[in-house]
N, CA and C of each residue as an Amber inpcrd file, in Angstrom:
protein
   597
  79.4780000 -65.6970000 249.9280000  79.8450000 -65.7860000 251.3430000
  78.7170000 -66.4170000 252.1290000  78.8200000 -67.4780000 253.1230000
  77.4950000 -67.7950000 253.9170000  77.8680000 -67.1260000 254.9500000
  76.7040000 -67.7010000 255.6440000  76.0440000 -67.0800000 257.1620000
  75.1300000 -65.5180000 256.7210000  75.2840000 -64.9280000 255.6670000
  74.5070000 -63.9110000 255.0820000  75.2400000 -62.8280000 255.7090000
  76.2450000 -62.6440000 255.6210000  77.2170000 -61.4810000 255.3930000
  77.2320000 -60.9850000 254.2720000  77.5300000 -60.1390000 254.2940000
  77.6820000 -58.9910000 253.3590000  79.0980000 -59.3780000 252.1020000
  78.6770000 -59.5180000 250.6660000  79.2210000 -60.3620000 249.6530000
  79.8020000 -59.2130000 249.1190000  80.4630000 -59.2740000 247.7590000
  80.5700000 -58.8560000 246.9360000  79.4700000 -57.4850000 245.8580000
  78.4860000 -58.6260000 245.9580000  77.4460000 -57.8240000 245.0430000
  76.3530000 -56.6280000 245.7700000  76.8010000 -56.7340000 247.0990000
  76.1270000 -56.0110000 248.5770000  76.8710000 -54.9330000 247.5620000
  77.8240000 -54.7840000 248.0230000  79.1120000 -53.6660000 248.0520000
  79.1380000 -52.7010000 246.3960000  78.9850000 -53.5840000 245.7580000
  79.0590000 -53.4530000 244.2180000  77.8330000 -52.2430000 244.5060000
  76.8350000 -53.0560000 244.4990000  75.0220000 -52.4500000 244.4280000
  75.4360000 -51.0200000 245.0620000  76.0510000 -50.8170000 246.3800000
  76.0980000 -49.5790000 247.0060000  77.3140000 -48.8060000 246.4220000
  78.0880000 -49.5370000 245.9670000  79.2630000 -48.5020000 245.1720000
  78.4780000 -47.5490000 243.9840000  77.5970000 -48.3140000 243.2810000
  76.3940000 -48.2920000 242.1180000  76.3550000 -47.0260000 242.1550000
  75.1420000 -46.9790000 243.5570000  74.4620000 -46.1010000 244.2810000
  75.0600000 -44.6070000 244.3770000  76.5060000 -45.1210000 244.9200000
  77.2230000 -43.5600000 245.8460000  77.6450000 -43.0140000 244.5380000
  78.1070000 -43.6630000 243.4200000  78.7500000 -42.8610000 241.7260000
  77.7820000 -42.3530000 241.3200000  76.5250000 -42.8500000 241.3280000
  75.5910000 -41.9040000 240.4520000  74.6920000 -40.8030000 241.5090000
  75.1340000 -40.7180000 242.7880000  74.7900000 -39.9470000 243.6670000
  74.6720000 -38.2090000 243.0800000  73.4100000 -37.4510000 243.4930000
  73.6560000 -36.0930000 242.8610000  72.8200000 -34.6620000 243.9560000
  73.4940000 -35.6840000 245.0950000  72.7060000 -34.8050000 246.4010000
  72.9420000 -33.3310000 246.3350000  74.6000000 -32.8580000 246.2850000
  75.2060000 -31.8320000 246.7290000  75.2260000 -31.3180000 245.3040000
  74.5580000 -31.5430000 243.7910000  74.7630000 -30.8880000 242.7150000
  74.9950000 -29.5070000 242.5390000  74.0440000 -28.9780000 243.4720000
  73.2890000 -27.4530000 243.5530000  74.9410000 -26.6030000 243.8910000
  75.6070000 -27.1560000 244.8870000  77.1720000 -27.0370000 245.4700000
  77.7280000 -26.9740000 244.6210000  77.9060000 -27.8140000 243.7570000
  79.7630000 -28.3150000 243.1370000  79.6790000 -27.5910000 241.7710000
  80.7050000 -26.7380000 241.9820000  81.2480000 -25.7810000 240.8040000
  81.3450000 -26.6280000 239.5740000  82.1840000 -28.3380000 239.3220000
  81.9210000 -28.9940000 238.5030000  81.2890000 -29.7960000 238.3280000
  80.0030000 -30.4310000 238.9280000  79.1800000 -30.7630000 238.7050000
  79.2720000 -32.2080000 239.2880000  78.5620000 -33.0770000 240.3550000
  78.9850000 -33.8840000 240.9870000  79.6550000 -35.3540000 240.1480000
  81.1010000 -35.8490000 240.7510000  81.7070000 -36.8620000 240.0990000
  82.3360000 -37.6630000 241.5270000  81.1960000 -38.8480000 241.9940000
  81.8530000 -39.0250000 243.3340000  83.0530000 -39.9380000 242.9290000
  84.3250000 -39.8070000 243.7510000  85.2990000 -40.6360000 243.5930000
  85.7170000 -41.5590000 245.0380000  85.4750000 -43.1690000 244.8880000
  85.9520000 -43.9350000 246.0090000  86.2760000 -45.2190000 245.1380000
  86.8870000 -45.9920000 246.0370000  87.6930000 -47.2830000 246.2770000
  87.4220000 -48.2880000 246.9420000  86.7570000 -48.8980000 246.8580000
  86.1490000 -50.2170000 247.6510000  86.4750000 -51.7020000 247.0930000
  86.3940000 -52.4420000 248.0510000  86.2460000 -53.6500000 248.0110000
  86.0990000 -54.6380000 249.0530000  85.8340000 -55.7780000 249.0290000
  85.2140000 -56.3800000 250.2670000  86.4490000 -57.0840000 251.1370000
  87.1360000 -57.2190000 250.3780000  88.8580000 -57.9240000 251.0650000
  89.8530000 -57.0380000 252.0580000  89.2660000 -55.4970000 250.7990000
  90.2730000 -54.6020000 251.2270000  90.5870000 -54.5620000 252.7710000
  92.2940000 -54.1820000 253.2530000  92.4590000 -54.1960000 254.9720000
  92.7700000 -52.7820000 255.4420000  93.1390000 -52.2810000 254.1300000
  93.3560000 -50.8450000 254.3430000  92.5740000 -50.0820000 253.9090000
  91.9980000 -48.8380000 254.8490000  90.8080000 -47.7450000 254.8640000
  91.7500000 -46.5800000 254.5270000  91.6260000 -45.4790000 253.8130000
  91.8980000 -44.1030000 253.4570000  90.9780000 -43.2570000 253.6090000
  90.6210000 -42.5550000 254.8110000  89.7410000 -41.4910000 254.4130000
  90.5610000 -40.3240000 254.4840000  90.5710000 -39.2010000 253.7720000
  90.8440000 -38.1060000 253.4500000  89.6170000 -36.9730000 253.5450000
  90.1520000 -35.9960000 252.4940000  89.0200000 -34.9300000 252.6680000
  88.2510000 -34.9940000 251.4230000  88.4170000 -34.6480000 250.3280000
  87.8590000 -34.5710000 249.3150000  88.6160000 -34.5510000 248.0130000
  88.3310000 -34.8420000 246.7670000  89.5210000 -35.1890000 245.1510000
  89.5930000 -33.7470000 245.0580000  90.3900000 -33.4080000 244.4000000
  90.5580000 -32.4140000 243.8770000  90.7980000 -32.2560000 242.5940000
  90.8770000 -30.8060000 241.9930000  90.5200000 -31.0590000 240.5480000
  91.2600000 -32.1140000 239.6890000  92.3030000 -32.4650000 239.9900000
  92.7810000 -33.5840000 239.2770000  91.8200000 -34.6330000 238.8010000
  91.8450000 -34.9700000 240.6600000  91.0240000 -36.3340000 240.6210000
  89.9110000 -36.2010000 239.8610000  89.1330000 -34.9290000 240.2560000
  88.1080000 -35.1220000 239.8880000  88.0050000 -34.9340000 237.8680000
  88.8300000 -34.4920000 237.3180000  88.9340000 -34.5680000 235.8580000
  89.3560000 -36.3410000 235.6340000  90.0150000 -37.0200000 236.0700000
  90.6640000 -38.5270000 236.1030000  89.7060000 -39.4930000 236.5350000
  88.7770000 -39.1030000 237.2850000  87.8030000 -39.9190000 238.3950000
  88.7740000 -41.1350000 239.1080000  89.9820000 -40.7180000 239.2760000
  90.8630000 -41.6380000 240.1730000  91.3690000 -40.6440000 241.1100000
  91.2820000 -41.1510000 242.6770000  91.7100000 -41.1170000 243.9950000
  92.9260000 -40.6420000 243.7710000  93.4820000 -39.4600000 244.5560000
  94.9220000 -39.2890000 244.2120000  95.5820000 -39.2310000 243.2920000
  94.9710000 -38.8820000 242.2090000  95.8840000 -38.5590000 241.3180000
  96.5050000 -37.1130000 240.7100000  97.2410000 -36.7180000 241.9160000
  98.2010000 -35.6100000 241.7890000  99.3450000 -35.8670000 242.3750000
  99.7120000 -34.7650000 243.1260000 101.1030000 -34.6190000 243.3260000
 100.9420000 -35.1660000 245.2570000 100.1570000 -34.3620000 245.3500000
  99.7100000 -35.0660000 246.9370000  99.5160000 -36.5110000 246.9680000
  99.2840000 -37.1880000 246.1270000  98.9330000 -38.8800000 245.7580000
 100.3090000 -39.4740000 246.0590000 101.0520000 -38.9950000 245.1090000
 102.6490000 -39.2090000 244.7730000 102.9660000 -39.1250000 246.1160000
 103.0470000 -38.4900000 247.3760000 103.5800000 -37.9650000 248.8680000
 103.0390000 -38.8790000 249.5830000 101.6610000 -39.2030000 249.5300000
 100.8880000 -40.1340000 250.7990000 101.8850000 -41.6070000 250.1760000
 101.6500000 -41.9690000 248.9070000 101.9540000 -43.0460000 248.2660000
 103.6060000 -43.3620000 248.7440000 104.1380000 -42.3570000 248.9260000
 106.0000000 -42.4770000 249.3240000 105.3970000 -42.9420000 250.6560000
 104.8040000 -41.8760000 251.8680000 104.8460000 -41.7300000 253.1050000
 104.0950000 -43.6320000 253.5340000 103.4890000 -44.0560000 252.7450000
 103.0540000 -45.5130000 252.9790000 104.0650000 -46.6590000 252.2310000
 105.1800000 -46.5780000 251.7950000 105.8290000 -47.2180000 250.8700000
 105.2440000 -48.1310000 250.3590000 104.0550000 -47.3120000 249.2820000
 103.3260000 -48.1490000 248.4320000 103.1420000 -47.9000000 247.0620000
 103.4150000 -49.3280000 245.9540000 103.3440000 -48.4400000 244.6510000
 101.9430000 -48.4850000 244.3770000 101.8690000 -47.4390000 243.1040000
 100.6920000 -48.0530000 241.9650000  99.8210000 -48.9450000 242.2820000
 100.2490000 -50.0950000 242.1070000  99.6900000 -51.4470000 241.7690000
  98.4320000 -51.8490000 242.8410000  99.7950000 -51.8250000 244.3710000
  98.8440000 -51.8170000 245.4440000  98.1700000 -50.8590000 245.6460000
  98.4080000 -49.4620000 245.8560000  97.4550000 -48.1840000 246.3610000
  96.1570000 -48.6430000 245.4140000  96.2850000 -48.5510000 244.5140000
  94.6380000 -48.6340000 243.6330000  94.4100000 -50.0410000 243.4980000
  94.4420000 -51.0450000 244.0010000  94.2700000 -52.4700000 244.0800000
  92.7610000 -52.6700000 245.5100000  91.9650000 -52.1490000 244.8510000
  90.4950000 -52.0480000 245.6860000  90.4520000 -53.5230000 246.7210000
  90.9550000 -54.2670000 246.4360000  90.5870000 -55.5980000 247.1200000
  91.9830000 -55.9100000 248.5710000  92.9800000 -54.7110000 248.4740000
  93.7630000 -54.3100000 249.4140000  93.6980000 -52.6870000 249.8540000
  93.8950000 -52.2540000 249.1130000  92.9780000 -50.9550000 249.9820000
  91.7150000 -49.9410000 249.3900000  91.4070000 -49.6390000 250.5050000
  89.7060000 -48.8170000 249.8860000  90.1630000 -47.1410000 250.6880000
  89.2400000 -46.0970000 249.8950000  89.7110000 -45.2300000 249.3840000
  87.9780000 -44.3180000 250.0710000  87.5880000 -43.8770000 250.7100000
  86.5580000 -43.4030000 251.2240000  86.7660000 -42.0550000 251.6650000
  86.4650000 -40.3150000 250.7190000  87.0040000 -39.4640000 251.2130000
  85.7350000 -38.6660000 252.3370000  86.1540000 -38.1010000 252.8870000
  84.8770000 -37.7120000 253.7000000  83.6900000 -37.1430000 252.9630000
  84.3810000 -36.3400000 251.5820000  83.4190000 -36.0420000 250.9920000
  83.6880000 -36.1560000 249.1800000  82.5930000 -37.1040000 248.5850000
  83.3380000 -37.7750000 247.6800000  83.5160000 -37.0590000 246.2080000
  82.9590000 -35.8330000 246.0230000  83.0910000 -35.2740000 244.8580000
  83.8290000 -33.6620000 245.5690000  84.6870000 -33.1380000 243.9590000
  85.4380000 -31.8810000 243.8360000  84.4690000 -30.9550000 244.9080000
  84.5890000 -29.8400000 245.8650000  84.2070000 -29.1820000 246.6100000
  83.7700000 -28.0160000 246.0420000  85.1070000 -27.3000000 245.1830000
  84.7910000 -26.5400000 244.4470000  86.8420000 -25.1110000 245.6350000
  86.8540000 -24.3100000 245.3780000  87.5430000 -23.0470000 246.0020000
  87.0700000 -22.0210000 246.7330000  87.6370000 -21.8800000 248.0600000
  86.9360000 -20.9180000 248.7380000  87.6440000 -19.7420000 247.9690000
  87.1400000 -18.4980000 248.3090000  87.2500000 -17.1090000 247.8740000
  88.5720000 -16.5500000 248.1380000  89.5280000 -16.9900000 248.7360000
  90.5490000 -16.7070000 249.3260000  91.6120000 -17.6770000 248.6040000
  91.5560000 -18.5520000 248.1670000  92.3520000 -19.8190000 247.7010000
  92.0310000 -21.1690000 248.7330000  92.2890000 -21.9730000 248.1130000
  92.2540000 -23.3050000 248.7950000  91.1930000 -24.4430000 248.2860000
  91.1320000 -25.6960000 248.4070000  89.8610000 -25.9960000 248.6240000
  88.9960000 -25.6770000 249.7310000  87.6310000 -26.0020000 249.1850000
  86.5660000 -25.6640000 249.8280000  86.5090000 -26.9200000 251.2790000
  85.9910000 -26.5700000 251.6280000  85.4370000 -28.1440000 253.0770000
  85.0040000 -29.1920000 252.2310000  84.8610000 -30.1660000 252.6840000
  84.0960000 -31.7580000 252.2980000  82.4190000 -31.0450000 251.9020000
  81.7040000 -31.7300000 251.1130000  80.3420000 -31.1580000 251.7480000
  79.8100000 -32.0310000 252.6280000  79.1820000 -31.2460000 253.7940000
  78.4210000 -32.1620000 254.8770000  77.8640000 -33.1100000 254.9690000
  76.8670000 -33.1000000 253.9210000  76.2590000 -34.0870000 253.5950000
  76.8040000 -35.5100000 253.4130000  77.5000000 -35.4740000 252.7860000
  78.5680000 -37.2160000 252.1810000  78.4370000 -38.2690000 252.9880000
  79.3300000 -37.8490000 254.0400000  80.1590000 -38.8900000 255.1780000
  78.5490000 -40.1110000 255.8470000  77.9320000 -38.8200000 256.1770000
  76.9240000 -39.4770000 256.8140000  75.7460000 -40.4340000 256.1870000
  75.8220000 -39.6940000 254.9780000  74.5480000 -40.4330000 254.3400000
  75.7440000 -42.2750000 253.4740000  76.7430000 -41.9390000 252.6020000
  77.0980000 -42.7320000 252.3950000  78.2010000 -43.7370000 253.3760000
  79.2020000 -43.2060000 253.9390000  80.1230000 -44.0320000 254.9790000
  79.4970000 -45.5310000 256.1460000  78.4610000 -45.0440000 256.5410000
  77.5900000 -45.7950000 257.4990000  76.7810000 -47.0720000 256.0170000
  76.8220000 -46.4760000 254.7880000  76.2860000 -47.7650000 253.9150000
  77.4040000 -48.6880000 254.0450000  78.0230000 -47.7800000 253.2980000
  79.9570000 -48.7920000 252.5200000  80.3170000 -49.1990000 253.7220000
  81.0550000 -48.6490000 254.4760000  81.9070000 -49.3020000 255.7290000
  81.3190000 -50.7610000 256.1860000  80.2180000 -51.1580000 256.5470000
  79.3580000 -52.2050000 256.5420000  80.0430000 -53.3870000 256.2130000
  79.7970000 -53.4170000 254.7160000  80.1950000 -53.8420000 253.6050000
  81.7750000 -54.3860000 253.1260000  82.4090000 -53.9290000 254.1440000
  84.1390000 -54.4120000 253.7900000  84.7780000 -54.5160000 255.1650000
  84.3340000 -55.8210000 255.5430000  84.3460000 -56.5260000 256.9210000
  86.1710000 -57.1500000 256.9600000  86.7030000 -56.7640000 255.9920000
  88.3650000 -56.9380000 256.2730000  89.1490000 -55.9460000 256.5550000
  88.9310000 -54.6930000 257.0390000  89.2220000 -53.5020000 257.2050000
  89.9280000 -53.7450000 258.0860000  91.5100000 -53.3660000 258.5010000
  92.1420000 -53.1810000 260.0340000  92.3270000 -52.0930000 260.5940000
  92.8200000 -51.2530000 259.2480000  93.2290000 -49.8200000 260.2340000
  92.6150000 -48.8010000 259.3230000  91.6180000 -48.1540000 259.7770000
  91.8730000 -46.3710000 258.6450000  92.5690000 -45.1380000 258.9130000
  93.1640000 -45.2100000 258.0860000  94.1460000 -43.6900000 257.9850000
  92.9930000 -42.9220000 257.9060000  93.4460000 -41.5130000 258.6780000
  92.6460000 -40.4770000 259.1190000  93.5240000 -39.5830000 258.6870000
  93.4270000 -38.9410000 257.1030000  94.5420000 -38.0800000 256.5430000
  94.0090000 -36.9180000 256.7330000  94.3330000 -36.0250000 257.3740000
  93.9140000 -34.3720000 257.1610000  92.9970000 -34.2880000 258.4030000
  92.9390000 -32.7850000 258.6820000  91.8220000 -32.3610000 259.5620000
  90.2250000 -33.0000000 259.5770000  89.8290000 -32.8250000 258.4570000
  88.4540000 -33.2980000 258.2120000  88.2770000 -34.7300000 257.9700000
  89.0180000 -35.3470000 258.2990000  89.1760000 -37.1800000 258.2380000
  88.7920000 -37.1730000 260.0130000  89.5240000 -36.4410000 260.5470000
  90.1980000 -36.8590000 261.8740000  88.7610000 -35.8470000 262.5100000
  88.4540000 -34.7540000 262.0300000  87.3120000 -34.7270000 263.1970000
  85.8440000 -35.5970000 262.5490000  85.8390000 -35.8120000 261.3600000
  84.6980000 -36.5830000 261.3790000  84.5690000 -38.3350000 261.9030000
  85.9130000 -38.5980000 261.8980000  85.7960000 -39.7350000 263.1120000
  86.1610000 -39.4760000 264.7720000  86.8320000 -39.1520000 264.7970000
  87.4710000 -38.4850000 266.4050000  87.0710000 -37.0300000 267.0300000
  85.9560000 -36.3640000 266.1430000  85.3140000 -35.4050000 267.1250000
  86.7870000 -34.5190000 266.9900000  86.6760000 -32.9700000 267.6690000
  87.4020000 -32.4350000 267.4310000  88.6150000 -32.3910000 268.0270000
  89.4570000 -31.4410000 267.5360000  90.8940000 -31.8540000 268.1620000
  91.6940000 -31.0430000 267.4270000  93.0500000 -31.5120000 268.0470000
  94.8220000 -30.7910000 267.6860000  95.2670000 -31.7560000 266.4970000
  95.6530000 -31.8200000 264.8910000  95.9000000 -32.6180000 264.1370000
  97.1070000 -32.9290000 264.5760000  98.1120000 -32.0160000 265.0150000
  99.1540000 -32.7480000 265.2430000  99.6830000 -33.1400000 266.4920000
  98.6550000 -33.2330000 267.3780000  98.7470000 -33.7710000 268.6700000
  98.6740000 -34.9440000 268.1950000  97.1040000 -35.1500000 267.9480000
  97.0590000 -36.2670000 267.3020000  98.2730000 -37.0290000 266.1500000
  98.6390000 -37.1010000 265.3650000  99.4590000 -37.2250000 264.6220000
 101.1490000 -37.8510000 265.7770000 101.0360000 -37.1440000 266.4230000
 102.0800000 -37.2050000 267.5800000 101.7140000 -38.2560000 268.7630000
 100.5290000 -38.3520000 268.8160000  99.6050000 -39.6170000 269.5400000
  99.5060000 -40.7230000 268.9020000 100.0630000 -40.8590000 267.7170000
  99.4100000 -41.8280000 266.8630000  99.3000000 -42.9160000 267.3320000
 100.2170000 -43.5500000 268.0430000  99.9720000 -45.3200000 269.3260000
  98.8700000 -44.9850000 269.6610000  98.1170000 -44.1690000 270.6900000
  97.1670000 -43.9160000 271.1590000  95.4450000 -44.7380000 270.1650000
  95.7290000 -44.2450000 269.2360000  94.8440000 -44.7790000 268.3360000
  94.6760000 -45.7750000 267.6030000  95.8970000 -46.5050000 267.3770000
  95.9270000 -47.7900000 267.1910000  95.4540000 -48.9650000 268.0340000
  94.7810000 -50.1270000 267.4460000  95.2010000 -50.7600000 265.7820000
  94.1930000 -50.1480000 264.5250000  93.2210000 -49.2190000 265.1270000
  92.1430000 -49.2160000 264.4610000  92.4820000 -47.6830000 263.6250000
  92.9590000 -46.7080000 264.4270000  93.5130000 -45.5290000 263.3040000
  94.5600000 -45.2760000 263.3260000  94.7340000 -44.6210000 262.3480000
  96.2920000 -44.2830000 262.3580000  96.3040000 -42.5280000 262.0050000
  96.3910000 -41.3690000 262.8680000  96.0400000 -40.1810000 262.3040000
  97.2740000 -39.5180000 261.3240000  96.8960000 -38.7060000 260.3360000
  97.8050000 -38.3600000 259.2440000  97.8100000 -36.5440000 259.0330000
  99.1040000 -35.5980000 258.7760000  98.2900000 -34.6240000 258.0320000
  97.8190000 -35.0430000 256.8610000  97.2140000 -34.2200000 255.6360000
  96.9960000 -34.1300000 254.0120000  98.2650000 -34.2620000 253.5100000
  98.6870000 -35.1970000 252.9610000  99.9280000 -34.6430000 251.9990000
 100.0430000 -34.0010000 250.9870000  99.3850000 -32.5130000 251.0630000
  99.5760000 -31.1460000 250.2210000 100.8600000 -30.7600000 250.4430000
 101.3460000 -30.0570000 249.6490000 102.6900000 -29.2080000 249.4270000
 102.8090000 -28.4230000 250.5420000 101.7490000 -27.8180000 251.3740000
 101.7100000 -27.5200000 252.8630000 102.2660000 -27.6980000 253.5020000
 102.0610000 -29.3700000 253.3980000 102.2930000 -30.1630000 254.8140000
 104.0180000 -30.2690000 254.8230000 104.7350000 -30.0940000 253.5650000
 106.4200000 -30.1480000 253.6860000 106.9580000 -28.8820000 254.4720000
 106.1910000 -27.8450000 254.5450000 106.9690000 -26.5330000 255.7560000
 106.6310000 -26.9910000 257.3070000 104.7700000 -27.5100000 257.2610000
 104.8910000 -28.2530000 258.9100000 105.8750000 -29.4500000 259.1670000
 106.1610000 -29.7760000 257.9980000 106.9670000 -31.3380000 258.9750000
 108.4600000 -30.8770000 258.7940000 109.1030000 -29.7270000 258.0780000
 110.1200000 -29.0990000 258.3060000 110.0350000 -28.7570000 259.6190000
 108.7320000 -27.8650000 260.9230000 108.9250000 -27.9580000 261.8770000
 109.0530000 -28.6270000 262.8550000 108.2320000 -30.2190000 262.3410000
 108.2690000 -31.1140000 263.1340000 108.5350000 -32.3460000 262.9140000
 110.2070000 -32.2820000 263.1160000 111.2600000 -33.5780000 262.2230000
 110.4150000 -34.7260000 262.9360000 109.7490000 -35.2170000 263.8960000
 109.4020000 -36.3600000 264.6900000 108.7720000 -36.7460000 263.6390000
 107.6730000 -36.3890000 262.7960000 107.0000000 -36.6070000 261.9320000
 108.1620000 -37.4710000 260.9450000 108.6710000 -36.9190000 260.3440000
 109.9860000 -38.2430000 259.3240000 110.5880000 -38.7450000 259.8020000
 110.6330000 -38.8220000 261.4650000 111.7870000 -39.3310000 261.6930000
 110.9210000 -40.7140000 262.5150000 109.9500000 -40.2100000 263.6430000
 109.6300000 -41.2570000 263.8640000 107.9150000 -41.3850000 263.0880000
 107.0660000 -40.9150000 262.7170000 105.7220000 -41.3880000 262.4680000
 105.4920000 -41.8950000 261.3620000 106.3620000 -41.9620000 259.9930000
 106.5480000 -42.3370000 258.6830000 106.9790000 -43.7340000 258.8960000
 107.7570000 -44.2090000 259.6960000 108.0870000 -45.5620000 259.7700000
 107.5560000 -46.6500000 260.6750000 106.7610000 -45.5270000 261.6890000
 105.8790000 -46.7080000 262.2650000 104.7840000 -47.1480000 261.1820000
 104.2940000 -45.8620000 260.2350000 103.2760000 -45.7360000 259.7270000
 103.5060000 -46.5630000 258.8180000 104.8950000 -47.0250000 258.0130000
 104.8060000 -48.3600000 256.7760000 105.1510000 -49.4390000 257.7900000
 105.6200000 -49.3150000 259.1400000 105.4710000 -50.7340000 259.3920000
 104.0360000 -51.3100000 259.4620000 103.0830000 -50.4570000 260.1140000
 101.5060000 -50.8700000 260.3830000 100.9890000 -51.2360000 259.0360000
 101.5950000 -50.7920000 257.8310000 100.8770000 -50.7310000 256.5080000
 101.2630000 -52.1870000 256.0870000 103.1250000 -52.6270000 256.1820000
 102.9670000 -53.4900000 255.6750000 102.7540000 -54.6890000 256.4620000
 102.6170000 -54.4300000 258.1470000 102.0440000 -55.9490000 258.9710000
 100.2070000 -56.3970000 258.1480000  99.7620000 -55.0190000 258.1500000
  98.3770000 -55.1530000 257.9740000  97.9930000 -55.8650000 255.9580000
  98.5310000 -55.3170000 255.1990000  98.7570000 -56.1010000 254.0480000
  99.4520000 -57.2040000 254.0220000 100.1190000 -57.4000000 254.5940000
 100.7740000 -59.1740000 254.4180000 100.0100000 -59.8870000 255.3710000
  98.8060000 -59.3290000 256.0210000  98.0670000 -60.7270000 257.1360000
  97.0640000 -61.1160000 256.2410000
């Protein structure tokens, strides 16, 4: 690339970097395995919260049953979702968390977002919109808030976000309460997906 923008091998070098990362070791019940998606073309941003044990046994993004849900809710297959050079994959926090005591996953760990996001983001200067999936997507860019205000705001935040819940097995009893969600935010949400991949 001229003018000394940020190339290919920029991005590579710092992808390098964030996989063999072993800040939060002392934390992670399985032992740190960061999982992201980059590339320098990519137009579509994903941040989420963190892999879960799937992912993190697969070292691929989404690969569960929640993967399968976001992947419908964007009418996107395979090919494209993991096609790094159309969309990139940045979770707030990039390795397994581990289970709080009660059930669930654990939070992102703190640490992540800040030390790596401000490298990568840089680095993939074709970015249009990032999905802001889940609580912890949406306050670590937008400061705190109502997810499904937000979610219900979603124009508001465009062209640059688009806010999301998690698509956990959860999220099918909230959007049983709140049909607007399938009826209208799913279809604005693949129209933005597919204006922004076909430019």
């Amino acid at each position: 690339m001229g003018g000394g923008g940020p190339g290919p091998l920029d991005l590579k070098r710092a992808e390098t970097e964030a996989r063999a990362c072993t800040l939060c070791a002392p934390c992670l019940p399985l032992g740190p395995r960061p999982i992201l998606q980059v590339g320098t073309r990519a137009r579509l941003l994903i941040t989420s919260q963190a892999p879960g044990t799937k992912a993190h046994l697969s070292g691929i993004p989404f690969r569960d049953a929640s993967g399968i849900r976001l992947r419908d809710w964007l009418e996107l297959d395979e090919e494209v979702f993991y096609d790094p050079e159309r969309v990139a994959i940045l979770p707030t926090g990039f390795c397994y968390p581990g289970r709080l005591p009660r059930g669930g996953d654990a939070p992102p760990r703190p640490e992540c977002a800040p030390l790596w996001h401000p490298r990568l983001l840089p680095l993939m200067p074709e970015i249009r919109c990032r999905l802001l999936v889940g609580s912890y997507a949406q306050r670590l860019v937008l400061g705190p808030g109502s997810l499904a205000e937000r979610v219900r705001r979603h124009e508001d935040f465009l062209p640059h976000y688009f806010p999301l819940p998690h698509p956990s097995w959860r999220t099918l009893t909230w959007a049983a309460k709140n049909p607007w969600f399938e009826a209208e935010v799913i279809p604005r949400l693949r129209q933005v997906v597919r204006e922004i991949l076909a430019g």
